[in-house]
Structure formats: C-alpha cells, structure tokens
DOVEX-721484 format. One record per residue (C-alpha): residue number from 1; residue in one letter; x, y, z. Coordinates in steps of 0.25 Angstrom, whole numbers, m for minus. Example, Ala and Ser with C-alpha at 12.3 -4.5 7.8 and 13.67 -1.06 7.14 Angstrom:
% residues 2
<1, 'A', <49, m18, 31>>
<2, 'S', <55, m4, 29>>
***
This chain:
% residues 298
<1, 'X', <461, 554, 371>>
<2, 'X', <456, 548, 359>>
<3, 'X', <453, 533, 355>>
<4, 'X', <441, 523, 356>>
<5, 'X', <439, 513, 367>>
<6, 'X', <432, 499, 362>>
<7, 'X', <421, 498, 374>>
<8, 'X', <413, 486, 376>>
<9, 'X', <398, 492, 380>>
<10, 'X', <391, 484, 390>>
<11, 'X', <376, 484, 389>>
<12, 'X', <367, 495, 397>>
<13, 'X', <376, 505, 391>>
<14, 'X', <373, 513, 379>>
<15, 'X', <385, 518, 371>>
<16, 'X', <384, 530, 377>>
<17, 'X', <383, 525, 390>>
<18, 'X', <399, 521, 387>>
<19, 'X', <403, 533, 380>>
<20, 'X', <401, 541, 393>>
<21, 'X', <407, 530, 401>>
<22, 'X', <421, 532, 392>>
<23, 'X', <418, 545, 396>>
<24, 'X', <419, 544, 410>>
<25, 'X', <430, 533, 411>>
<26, 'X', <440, 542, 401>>
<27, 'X', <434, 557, 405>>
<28, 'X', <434, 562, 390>>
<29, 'X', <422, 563, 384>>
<30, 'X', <421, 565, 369>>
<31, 'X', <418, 550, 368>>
<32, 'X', <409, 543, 358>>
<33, 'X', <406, 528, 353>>
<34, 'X', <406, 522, 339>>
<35, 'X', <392, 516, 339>>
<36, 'X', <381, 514, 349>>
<37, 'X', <377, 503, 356>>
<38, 'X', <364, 499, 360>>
<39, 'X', <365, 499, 378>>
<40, 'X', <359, 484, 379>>
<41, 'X', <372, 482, 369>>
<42, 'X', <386, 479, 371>>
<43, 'X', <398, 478, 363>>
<44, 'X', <410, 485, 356>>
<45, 'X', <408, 502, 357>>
<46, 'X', <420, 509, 353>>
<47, 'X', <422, 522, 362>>
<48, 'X', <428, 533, 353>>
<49, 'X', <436, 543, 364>>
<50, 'X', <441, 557, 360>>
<51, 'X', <442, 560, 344>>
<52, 'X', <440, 546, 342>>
<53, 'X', <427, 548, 342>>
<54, 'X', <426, 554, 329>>
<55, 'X', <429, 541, 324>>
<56, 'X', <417, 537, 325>>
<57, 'X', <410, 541, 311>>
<58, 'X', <421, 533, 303>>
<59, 'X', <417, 520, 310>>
<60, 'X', <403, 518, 300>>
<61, 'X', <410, 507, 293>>
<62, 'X', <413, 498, 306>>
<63, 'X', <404, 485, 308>>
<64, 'X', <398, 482, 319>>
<65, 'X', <397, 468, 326>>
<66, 'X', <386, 463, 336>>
<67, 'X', <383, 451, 344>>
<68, 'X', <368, 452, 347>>
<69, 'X', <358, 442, 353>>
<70, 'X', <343, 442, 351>>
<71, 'X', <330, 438, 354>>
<72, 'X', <318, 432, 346>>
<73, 'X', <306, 434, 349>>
<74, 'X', <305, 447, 354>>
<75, 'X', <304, 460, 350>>
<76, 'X', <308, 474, 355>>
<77, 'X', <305, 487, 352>>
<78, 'X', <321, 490, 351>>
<79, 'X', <323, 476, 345>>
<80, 'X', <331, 473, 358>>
<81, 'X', <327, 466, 369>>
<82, 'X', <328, 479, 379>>
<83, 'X', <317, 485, 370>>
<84, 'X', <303, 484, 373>>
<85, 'X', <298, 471, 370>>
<86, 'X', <286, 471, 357>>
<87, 'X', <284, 456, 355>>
<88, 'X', <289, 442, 358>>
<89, 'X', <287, 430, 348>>
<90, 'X', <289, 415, 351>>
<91, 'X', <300, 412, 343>>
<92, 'X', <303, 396, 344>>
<93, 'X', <299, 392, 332>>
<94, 'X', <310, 402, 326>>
<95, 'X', <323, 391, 321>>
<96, 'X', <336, 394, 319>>
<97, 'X', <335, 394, 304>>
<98, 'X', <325, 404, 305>>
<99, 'X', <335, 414, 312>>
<100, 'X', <347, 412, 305>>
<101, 'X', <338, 415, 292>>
<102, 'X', <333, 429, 299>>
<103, 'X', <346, 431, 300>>
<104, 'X', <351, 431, 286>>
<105, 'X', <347, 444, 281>>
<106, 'X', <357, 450, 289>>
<107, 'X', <367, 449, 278>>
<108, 'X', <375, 462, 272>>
<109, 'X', <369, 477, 269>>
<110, 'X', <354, 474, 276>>
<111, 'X', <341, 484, 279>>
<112, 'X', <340, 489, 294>>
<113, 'X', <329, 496, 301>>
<114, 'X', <335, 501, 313>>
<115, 'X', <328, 498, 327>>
<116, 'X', <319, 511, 333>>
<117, 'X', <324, 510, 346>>
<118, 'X', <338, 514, 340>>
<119, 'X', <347, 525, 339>>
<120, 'X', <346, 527, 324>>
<121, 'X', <343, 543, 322>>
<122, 'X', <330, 544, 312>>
<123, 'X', <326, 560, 311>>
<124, 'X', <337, 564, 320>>
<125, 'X', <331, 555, 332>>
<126, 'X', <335, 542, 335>>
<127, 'X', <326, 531, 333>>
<128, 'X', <325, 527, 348>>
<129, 'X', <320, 541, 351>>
<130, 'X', <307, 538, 342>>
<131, 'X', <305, 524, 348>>
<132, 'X', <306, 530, 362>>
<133, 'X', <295, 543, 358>>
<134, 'X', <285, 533, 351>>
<135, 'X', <287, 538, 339>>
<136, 'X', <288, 531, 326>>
<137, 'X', <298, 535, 316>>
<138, 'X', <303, 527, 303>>
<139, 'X', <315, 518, 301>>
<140, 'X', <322, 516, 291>>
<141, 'X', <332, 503, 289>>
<142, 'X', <345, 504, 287>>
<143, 'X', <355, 498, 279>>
<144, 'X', <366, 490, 287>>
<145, 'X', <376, 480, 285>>
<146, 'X', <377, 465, 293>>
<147, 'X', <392, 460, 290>>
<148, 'X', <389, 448, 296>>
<149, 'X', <378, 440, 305>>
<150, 'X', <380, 428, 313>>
<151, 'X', <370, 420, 321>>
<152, 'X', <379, 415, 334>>
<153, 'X', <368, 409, 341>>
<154, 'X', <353, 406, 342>>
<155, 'X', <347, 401, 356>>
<156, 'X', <330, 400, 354>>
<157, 'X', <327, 415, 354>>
<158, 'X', <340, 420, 356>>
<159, 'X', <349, 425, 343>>
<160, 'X', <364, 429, 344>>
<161, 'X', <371, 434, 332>>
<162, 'X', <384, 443, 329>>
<163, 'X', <382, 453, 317>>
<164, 'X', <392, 462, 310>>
<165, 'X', <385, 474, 304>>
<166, 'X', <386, 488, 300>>
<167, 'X', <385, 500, 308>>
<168, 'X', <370, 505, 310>>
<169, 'X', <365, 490, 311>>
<170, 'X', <355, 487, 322>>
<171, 'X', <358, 473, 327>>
<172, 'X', <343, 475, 336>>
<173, 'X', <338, 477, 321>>
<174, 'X', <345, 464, 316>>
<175, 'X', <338, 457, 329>>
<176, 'X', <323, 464, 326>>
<177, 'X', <325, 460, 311>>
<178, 'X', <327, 445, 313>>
<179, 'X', <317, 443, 323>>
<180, 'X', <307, 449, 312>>
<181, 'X', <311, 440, 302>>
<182, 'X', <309, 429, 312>>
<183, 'X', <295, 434, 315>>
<184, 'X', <299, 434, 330>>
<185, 'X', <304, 446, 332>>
<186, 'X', <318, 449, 339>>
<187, 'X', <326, 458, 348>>
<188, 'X', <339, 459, 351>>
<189, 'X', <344, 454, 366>>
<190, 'X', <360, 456, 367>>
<191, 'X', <369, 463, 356>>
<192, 'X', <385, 466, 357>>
<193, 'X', <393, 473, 349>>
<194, 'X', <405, 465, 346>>
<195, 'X', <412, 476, 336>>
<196, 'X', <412, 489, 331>>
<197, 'X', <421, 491, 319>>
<198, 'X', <436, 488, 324>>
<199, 'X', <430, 488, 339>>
<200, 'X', <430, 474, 345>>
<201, 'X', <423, 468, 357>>
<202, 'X', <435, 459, 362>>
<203, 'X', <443, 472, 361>>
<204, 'X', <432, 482, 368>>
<205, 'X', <434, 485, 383>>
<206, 'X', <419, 484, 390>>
<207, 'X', <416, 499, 396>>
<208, 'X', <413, 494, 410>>
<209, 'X', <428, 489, 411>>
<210, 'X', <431, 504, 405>>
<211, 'X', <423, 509, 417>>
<212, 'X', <432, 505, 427>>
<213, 'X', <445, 506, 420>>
<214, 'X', <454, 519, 423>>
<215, 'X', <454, 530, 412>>
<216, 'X', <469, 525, 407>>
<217, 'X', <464, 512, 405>>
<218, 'X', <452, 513, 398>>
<219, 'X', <460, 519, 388>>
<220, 'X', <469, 510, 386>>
<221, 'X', <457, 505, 379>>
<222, 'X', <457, 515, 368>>
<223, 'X', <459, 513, 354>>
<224, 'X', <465, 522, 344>>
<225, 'X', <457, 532, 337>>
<226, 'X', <458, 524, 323>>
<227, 'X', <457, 512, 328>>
<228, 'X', <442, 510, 322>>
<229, 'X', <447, 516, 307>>
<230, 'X', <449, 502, 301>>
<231, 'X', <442, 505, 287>>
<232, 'X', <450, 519, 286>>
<233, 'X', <463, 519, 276>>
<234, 'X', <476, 522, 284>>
<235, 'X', <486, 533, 279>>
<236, 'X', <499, 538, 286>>
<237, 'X', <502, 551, 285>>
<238, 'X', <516, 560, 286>>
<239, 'X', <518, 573, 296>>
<240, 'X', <513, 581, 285>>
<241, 'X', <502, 574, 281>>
<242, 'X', <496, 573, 294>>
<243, 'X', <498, 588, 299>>
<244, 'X', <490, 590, 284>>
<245, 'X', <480, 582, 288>>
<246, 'X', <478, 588, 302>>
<247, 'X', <478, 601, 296>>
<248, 'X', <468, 595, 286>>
<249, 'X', <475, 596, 273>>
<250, 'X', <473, 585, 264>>
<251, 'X', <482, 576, 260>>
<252, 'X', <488, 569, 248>>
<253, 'X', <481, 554, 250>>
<254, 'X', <490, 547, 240>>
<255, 'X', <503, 553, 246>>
<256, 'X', <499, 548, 260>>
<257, 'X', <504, 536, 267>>
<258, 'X', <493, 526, 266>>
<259, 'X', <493, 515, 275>>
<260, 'X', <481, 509, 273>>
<261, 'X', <470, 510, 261>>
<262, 'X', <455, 513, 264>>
<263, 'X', <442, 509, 255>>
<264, 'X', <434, 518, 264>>
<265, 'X', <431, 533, 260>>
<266, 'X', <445, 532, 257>>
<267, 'X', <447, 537, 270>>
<268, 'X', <461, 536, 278>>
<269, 'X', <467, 536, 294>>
<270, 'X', <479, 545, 295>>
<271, 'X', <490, 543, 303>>
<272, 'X', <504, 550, 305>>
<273, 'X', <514, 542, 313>>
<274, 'X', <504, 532, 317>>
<275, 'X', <494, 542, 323>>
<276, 'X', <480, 542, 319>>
<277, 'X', <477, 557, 315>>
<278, 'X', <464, 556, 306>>
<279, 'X', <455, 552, 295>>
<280, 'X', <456, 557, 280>>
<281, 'X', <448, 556, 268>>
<282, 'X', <453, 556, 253>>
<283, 'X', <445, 567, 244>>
<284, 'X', <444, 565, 230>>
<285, 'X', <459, 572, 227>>
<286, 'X', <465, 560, 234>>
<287, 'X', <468, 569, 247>>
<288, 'X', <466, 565, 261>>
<289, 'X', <458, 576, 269>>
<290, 'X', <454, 574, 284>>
<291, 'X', <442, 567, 289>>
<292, 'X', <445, 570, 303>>
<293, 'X', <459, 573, 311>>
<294, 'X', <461, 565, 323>>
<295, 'X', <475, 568, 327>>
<296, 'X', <481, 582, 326>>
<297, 'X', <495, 581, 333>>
<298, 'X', <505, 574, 325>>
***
C-alpha cells in the first residue's frame, strides 16, 4: 500500500496525533506527514502512506496558504492565544489605515524570527524545549517568502487575513510582528491551512470522517505517489530503459522520451507504461542517474 491521503486536521490534534490515527484505521504503520501543524490549527495535512513517504524531502518548493484570524491587544508568550498571556493594551484609537499599513511589509523575500515556543531545532533541540526549561537561547531570523497577503476582514480588535507563503514561515510571527508595529501587541486567535502545494482544502477529507469509515474506504481516498511532483520534468521510458534504471545504470538523457521539460535541478519523473517508477537527476555528461526507485516490477 502506497499513496498519500489529503486529511483535513481538526483542532486539538497535533499532526502526530493523526499520523497514529491513519495508523489505526489502515493497520500499516510506516506513515508520515508533509509538514506539521500547530494542535490549536486546522487545515490541509497531506498523509504520505507506504514508500510515499519518501516524498516528503522533494516538497521544499511547495507554498503554503493560510487563513488566520488575530487579535490586538494582547500579547502571548507563543504569540497565540493559548500561550500565556504577558500584556494587554487598549487598542481603539488603532484605525483601519493604520493596520493595513502594518501590514505592507509583508511583501516578497522578508526577515523572520521564528517564535520560541516552536518546533524549530537550534543546537539540536528544539526551541519549545528551551522555552519550556527557562532557558534563554538565541534566535536567529529567517528568510521566507510572502507570495501574497490579503486583509479579508477587520472587526474592532479582531484581524482576518489569507497568506500565501514559503515553506518554514511562522504565521503566529506575522501576528506578533504587526501588533509590534502597531505598538499594541498581537497574538494570533484562529489559523487554517487552506493548501499545501497541490493539496487542497475542498479536496481534503476531515480525519474524524476517516475515523469512522471502513479500511476500504478511506482508501478510496488515496492519491498516487506522484501526485504532489508538479515542478519535476516528465520522461517516458522504454522496457529497457526502465529495468537500467532499476538496476541503477544511468541513461542517455537526450535519447529519452521526454514528455515534459523541468527548470528545477533538471530533475525528472520517470514512467514506463504510465507507471510511476522514480526520480532522476541529469550529471554533467548529460545521463540520467537515479535519485530514488519507487517501483521495481515492471
């Protein structure tokens, strides 16, 4: 069994939390997720099942896109409202112009300091683990990317907005950084992941409906194992082609069957009578020579 299943996480679940679940419901258990989600959060996590989760380290390019709702005024030690709170300011002389304006500098390749309470490894332990100990360690920002940013609503103290953004981007940090600018402070109340790469929300299927489906229908749910691979080049290969490549010869790039040209690493999805059998790089004597084999029996 092989594939990866668009689950819809509710809240009070971390991703982990539904890896095991997909364990339980399909009785396999090399299963993993493509990116994790903070518990409070729900949304779009894509649940890679069998060798499909080898996947997982060619999806850095995928954007991510969130729907997050926060809250002026307060301010959190995790920069979410489930954190401890540190301070509260009055914000009503705050206007709307003001916010929009905050909001401006999330525009294109920007500086990030990820938040403490986080996830992020820093000397080989994660940050959270330092928070949680009382111990004081050094941050450093991070470039990400904002793809796009759109305010959808502003009610008093209360801020909706939908962000597209790079992988690695802290959506709580977003919140923390505009209510500094503001000189309120701000914590984030509500966020949802609306996509991950290709993954969907309106396609994704919520775990708590998975839970009570039979084993034969939640995988009725499963995607192919290429599915995600939308910025990988497409070749098609002939019989012996494919068993060199199984048998990790390299092959003659510009003698192959290419379907569909790549910018990215020159890197390339093989096939052989429509079946998804690997990933391939091209060396510098123009050869293809395997990343990884994902399917032997041809």
């Amino acid at each position: 069994m092989k594939g990866i299943i668009n689950v819809k996480k509710p809240a009070q679940f971390t991703s982990h939390d539904c890896v095991a679940v997909m364990r339980g419901i399909l009785g396999i258990k090399k299963i993993g997720h493509t990116g994790t989600l903070d518990p409070m959060a729900t949304g779009v996590l894509p649940i890679c099942i069998g060798n499909a989760t080898r996947i997982m380290e060619y999806l850095e390019l995928d954007s991510k896109e969130y729907r997050c709702t926060m809250k002026l005024g307060v301010v959190t030690d995790t920069c979410d409202i489930w954190g401890k709170v540190l301070e509260e300011k009055d914000t009503n002389h705050i206007t709307e112009e003001e916010i929009k304006e905050a909001f401006k500098v999330f525009d294109g390749e920007i500086e990030q300091v990820p938040p403490k309470y986080s996830a992020l490894k820093v000397n080989g332990r994660k940050l959270y683990e330092y928070a949680r100990a009382g111990e004081e360690v050094e941050i450093k920002s991070r470039k990400v990317v904002i793809k796009e940013l759109e305010i959808e609503k502003i009610e008093g103290d209360l801020i909706t907005y939908r962000v597209v953004c790079s992988k690695g981007t802290y959506i709580r940090s977003i919140c923390f950084d505009v209510g500094e600018a503001l000189g309120c402070g701000g914590t984030m109340i509500a966020l949802e992941r609306l996509a991950s790469g290709i993954f969907k929300i309106e396609d994704s299927v919520p775990l708590l409906e998975l839970k009570e489906m039979s084993r034969e229908k939640a995988l009725e749910w499963l995607l192919p194992v290429d599915y995600p691979l939308v910025h990988f080049g497409k070749i098609k290969l002939n019989r012996k082609q494919a068993k060199d490549f199984i048998d990790g010869k390299h092959i003659e790039f510009d003698k192959s069957n290419i379907i569909k040209s790549t910018k990215y690493k020159e890197r390339y999805k093989l096939y052989f009578d429509e079946v998804f059998i690997g990933i391939a790089d091209i060396d510098s004597e123009r050869k293809l020579v395997a990343d990884k084999v994902f399917n032997t029996e041809i």
